[in-house]
N, C-alpha and C positions, 0 to 999 in steps of 0.2 A: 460731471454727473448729468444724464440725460436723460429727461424726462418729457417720454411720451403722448401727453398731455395737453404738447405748449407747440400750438399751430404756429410757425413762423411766417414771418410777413413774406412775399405781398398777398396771401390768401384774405379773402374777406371774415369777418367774425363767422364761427359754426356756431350753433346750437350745442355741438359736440365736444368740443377744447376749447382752450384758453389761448387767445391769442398775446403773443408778447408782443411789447412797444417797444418798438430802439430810436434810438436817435435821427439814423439815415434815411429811416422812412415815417418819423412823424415829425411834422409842424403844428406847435401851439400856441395861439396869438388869440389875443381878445379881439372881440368881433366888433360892430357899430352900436350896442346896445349896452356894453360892457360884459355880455355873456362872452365865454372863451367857445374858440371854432379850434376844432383838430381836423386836420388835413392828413390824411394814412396815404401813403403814395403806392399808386397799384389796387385803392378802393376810393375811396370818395371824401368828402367832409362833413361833421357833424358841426350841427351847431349846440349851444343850449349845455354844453359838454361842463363834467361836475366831477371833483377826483375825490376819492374814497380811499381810505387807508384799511386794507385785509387784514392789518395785523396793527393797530393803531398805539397800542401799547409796549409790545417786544419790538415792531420793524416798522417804527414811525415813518422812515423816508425811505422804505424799501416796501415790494405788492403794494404802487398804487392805483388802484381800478379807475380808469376815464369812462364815464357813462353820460346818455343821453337820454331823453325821451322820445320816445317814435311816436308815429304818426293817433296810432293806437293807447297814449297818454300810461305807455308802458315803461319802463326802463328797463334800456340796454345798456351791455356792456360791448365798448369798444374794445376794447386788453389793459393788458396789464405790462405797468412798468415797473421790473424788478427793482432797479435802483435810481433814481434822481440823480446821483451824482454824476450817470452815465453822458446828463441831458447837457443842454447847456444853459448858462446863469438865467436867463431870462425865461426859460423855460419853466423853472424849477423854480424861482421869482410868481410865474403866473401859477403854476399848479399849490404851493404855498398858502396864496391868499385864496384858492377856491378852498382848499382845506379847513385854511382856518375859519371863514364861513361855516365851513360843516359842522366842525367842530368845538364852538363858541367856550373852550378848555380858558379857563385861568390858570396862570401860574401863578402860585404862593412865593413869596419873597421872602415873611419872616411871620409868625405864630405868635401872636398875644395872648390867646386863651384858647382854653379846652375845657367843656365842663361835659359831664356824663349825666344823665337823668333819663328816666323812661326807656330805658335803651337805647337812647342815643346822643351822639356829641354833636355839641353844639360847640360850633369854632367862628373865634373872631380872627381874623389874618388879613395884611397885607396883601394885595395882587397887583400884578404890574398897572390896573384901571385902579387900584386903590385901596384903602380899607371895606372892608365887607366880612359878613355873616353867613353862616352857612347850618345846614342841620344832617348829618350823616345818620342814619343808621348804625349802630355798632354790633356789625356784623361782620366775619371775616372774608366774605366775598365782596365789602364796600372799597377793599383798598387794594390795590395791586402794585406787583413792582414796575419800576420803570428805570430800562437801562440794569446797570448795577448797582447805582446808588441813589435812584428816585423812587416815588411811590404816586401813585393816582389814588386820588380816592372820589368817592364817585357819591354824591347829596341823595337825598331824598326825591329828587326829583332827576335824578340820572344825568347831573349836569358833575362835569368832568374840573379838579381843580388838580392841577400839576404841581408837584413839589420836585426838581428838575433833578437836585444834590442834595440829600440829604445833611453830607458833612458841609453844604454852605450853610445851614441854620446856623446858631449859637448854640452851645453846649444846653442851655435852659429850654431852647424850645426845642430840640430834640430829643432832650426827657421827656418835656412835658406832652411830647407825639406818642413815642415809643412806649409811654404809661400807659395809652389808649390802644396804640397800634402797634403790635409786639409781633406781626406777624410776618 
């Protein structure tokens, strides 16, 4: 499939297309500061460089955007890496932990409570930092799928808690979800 769109390297970013990242011509290494430096061969290096997931929900480890801020306290987009898997472990190791910076996502482990009032559910749950409280909206744009058998749902405050499998719950708290969340 080819798409028109997607400036290949060693062109520098346009204003006009999407540049794609590949492997043989990018280097990504944390810098003296602990910020990450990408090195594009055929253009230059950024520093201060920040990865972004286009699709964070359906194509977690696949469209991830490396961006920068210019001189102009603007952000730019260096390209895009269609897939992570393509990079290599330490690559994929550092784009990871900028991620997860960005994306300060809990995952859920196991569901102790669910209660509904005001419109909305109020959950006590397990996450891999612990037990913790949350307050959702119950509304059917608060949850989405994730994968084929996870779901995101997304607080009052637009922070992101991951349920990975659903069928890893126990039979009880995956009632006690799908009584709320049936969607």
């Amino acid at each position: 499939m080819t798409q028109t769109n997607i400036i290949p390297l060693p062109l520098p970013a346009s204003p006009n297309g999407v540049r794609r990242l590949v492997p043989e011509g990018t280097v990504l290494q944390r810098g003296d500061r602990g910020c990450l430096r990408c090195t594009i061969a055929g253009d230059r290096s950024y520093d201060g460089v920040t990865a972004v997931r286009l699709f964070p929900i359906s194509y977690g480890d696949c469209f991830v955007s490396l961006r920068y801020t210019d001189e102009a306290d603007k952000e730019r987009e260096i390209g895009i890496i269609e897939r992570l898997a393509d990079f290599p472990p330490q690559t994929v190791a550092e784009i990871h932990q900028s991620l997860e910076r960005h994306y300060h996502e809990q995952i859920i482990r196991r569901i102790h409570k669910i209660k509904q009032r005001y419109g909305q559910l109020f959950f006590h749950v397990e996450t891999d930092s612990g037990s913790l409280e949350f307050v959702m909206p119950w509304r059917h744009d608060r949850a989405e799928e994730y994968g084929t058998q996870g779901r995101v749902l997304l607080d009052s405050l637009n922070n992101r808690y991951l349920i990975p499998d659903l069928d890893a719950l126990t039979p009880k708290e995956k009632r006690l979800l799908v009584s709320f969340i049936y969607w």
